[in-house]
N, C-alpha and C positions, 0 to 999 in steps of 0.2 A: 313581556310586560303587558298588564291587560288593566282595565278600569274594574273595579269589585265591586262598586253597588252604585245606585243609582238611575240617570236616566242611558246613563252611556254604558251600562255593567257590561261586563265582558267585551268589546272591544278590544283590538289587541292596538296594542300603541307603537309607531314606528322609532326605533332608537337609534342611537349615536355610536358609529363604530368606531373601537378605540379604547385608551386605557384614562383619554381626558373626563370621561364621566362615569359615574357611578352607579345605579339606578336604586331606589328605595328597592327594598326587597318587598315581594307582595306580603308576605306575613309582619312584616314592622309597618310598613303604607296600610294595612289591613286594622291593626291594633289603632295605629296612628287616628286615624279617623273615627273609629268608633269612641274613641277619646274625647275628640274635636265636632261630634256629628251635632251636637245641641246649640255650637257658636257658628253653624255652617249656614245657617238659613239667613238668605237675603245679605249674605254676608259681602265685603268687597278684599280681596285678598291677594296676596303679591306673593309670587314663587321669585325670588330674589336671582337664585342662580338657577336658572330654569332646567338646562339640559334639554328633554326631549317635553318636558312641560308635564309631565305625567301627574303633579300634584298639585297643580294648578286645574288642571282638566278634572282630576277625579271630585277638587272644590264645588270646580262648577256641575259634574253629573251630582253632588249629592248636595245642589241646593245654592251655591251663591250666587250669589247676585252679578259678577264680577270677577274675572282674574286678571291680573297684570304680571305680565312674563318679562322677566329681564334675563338676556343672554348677552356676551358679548362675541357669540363665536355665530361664525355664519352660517356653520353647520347645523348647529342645533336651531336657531332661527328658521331654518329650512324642515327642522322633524317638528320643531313648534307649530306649522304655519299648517304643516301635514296633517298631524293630526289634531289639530282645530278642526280642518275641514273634512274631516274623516269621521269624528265624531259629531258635528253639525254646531257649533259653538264659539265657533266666528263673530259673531254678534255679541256675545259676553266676553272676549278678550279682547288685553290690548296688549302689543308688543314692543318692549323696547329693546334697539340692538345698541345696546350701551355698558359702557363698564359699571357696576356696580355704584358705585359712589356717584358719578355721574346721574346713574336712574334715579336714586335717591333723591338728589338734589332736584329733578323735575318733579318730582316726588311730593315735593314739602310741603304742597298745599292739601293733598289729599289724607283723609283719614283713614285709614287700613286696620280691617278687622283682624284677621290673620296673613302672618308676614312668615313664609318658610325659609330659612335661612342656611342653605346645606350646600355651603363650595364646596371646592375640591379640596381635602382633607388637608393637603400636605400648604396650601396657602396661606395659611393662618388670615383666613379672612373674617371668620366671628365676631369677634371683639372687635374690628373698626368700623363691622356691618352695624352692629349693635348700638353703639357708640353713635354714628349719625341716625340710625334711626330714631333713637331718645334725644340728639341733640335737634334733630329737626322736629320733631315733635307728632312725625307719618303716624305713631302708633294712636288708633281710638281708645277711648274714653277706660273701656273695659278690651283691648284687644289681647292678643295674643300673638308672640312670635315663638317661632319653633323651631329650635337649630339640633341637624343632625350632625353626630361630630363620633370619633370615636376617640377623643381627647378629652374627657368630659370632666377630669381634675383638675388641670390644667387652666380650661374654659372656666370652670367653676370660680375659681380663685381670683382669676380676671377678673369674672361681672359682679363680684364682690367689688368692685371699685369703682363701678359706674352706677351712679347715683339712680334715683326715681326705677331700678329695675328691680325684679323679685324671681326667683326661680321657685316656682311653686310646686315644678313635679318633675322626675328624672325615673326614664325607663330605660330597661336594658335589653338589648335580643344580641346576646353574643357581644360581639365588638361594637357593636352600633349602640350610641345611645339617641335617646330624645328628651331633648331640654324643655321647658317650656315656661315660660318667663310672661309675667305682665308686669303693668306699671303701680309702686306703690303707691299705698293711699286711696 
């Protein structure tokens, strides 16, 4: 896994051994961003389930302002911590080793540009991520969150139920989709 454009490009990123994470593939993290690249500047942005931090980091090489990592494992908090400082970008993050819902909640006061929202598949943690973050009101004015899921019918049908959300656009690469949702109105 490597960063793809920006100040940190090609860096290879250190990752989490095991079957508990995932990692974006670089061709959907590649699409992903050229997507997301015009809401990336000076942006402040949250990689929810962080893993090894890898789109949190690529946020900050191609421009924002800000990343906030939430993991709750200490493993990954440790490839997080790595490649921050690998890539020199310690100063625009901040870490939190907290369960999800928890980060959230410290969460509630800050306004968050982009929010990447991609557990581990089989969690069904989407829709209660979602859920508080519209309930706490994390999301900016004009933000964006973006949940990778390879459930996306399923997911879909859900956030038809949760008010003030909008699914504006839905890509596919294979099994992997990407949601991406702002707030109506």
């Amino acid at each position: 896994m490597r960063i793809i454009s920006g100040s940190a490009r090609g860096t290879k990123l250190y990752t989490l051994d095991g079957e508990n994470t995932r990692p974006t593939l670089d061709r959907v993290k590649e699409s992903l961003f050229n997507i997301l690249q015009v809401n990336l500047q000076d942006a402040i942005v949250l990689d929810l389930f962080a893993g090894s931090g890898a789109l949190g980091i690529e946020s900050i090489s191609r421009g924002a302002r800000k990343a906030i990592f939430c993991d709750n494992n200490n493993e990954a908090i440790k490839i997080i911590e790595k490649n921050l400082n690998k890539t020199n970008m310690t100063k625009q993050a901040t870490i939190l080793k907290l369960d999800y819902l928890k980060a959230l909640e410290k969460l509630k006061n800050e306004k968050i540009d982009i929010i990447y929202v991609d557990p581990p598949y089989a969690k069904n943690l989407v829709i209660p991520s979602v859920e508080k973050i519209i309930k706490l009101g994390i999301l900016s004015k004009d933000g964006i969150i973006v949940i990778e899921t390879d459930e996306e019918k399923a997911i879909l049908e859900k956030l038809k139920k949760i008010e003030n959300i909008n699914v504006y656009d839905l890509r596919k690469y294979g099994k992997v989709k990407i949601l991406f949702l702002n707030r109506k109105g």
